[in-house]
N, C-alpha and C positions, 0 to 999 in steps of 0.2 A: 722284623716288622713289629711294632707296638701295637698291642690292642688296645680300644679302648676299658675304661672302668667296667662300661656296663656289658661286654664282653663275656670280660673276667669272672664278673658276676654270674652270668647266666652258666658259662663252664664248669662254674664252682660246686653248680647243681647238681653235673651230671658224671655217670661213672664212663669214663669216657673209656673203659676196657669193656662195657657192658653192653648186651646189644640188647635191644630192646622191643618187646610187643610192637605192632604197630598201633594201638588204640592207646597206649602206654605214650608213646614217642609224641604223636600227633600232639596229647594232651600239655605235653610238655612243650611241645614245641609253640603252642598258641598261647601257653601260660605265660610263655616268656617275652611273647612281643610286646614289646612296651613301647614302640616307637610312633610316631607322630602321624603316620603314612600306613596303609593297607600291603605289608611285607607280602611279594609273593612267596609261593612254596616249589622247592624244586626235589628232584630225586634225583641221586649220583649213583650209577652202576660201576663198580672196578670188576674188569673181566681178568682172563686170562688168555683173553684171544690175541691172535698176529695180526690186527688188520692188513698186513701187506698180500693175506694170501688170501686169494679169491673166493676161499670155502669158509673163512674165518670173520667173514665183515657182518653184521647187521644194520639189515634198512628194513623200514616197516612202517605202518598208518596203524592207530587205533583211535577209537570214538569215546574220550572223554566223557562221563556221565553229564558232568556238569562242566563242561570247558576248561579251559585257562585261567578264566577271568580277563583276558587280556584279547579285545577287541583287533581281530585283522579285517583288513581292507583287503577285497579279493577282488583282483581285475580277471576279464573274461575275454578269449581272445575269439569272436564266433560274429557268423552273420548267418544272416533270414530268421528262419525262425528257434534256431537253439539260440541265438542273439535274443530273443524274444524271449525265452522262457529263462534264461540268466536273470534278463532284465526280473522276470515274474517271482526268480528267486534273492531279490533283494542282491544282486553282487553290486558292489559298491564303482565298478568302473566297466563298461561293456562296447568292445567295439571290433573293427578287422581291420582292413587295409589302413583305414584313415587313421584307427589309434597305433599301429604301427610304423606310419607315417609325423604321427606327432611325437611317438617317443625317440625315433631315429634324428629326428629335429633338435629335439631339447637334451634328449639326453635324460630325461626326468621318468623317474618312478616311482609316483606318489602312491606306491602300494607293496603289501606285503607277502600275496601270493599270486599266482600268478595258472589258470587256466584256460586250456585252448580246445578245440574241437582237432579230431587227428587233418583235415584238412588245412586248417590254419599255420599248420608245424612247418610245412614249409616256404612262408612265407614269413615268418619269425624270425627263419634264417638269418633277413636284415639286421636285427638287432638281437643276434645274440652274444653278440661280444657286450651288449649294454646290460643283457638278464642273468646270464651264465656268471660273472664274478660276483655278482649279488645273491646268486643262489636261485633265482628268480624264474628259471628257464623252467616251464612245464616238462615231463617228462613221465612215460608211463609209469616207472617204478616207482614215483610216489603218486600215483595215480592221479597227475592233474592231467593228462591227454586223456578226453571224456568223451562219449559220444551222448551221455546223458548230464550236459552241463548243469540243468537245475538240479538233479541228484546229487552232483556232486559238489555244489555250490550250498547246497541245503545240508551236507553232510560236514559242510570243514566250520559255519556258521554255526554248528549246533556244538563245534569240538573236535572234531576230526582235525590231529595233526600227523606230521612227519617224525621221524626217528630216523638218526644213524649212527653208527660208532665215531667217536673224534679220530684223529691219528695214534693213538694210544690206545683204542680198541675200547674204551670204556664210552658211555651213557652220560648225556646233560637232560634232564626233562622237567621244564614249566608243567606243574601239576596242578595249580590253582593258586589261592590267595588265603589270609589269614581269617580272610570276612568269612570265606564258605564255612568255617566252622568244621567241627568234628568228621561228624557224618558224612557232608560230602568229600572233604580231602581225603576219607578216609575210601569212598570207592572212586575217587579216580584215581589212586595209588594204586590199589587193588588191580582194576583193569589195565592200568598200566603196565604194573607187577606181571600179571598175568600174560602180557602179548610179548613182554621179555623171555618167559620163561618158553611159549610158542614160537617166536624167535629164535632159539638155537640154532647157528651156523653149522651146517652138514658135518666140516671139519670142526669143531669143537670136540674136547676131550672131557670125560669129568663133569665135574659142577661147575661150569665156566664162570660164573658169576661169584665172584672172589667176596665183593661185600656190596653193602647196601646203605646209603646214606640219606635222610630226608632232609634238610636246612630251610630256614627262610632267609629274608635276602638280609638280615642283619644277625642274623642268628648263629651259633654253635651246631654242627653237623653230628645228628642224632644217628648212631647205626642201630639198624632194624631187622628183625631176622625176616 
């Protein structure tokens, strides 16, 4: 695969055997965006986990100090009055039967997360073959099945996201943007960092956490101790 020039450049900067501070990495990493567009930032875990075995996977939610930077659309799957305080909590799509019935229709899912009240789960049933390949389908373990939907609705708005190992047992995670600057990417790394290492799968051996990578999306991949 050919990199580009400016690549090349930015690589040339860095000791790529060296691992690096985090307040060190960061500064480097912002020094180097040069591109036209607001690069997000992401963080790469290489574990040493099997995710095939059941005591080896990681899944988990933590609350971002300062978000993503990246706007999700939260639909709410609730009636009476948790319908009502969704609505109170700003979720951007809020309904029951009827929105169930329109997406069984279309097929369409103009949204990016997806919360229900434990009542509503089995009437989702309809279309869960339309949420389930999308990823879309509520489920306690990432805690969108709520019985306090504006809590919950007011916690994924403010930052709150999902985590789980790929098939290879390692970490992808949206941590912010180039704009946030120093200091914030520097503690949503941190709290991030931090729910990894609370995170340890029962069966885990050792330092499971093999390395650590920060990048932005055009950038050269910084290791961080």
């Amino acid at each position: 695969m050919n990199k580009s020039k400016r690549y090349k450049s930015i690589k040339e900067k860095l000791d790529v055997t060296k691992i690096y501070e985090l307040d060190e990495a960061i500064k480097m990493l912002i020094a180097n965006s040069n591109v036209k567009f607001d690069e997000s930032v992401e963080i790469h875990f290489r574990t040493n986990l099997e995710p095939k075995q059941a005591d080896q996977q990681i899944r988990g939610t933590v609350v971002l100090p300062h978000g993503t930077g990246k706007e999700k659309k939260i639909a709410v799957f609730a009636e009476g009055d948790q319908a009502k305080k969704a609505e109170e909590a700003k979720a951007d799509l809020v309904g029951g039967e009827d929105l169930i019935a329109k997406i069984k229709k279309t097929k369409e899912t103009n949204f990016d997360i997806a919360v229900a009240t434990p009542d509503m789960m089995r009437k989702l049933a309809m279309i869960a073959k339309i949420l389930g390949p999308k990823g879309l389908m509520p489920s306690p373990k990432t805690e969108t099945v709520s019985t306090d939907v504006k809590k919950t609705v007011e916690q994924l708005k403010k930052g709150k996201i999902n985590f789980k190992n790929d098939d290879t047992g390692n970490i992808h995670q949206l941590v912010g943007k180039v704009s946030f600057g120093e200091d914030k990417l520097k503690e949503n790394i941190t709290a991030f960092m931090q729910m990894m290492k609370d995170s340890k799968p029962s069966g885990a051996k050792g330092d499971y956490i093999k390395n650590v990578v920060i990048t932005s999306t055009m950038g050269v991949g910084i290791k961080i101790s």
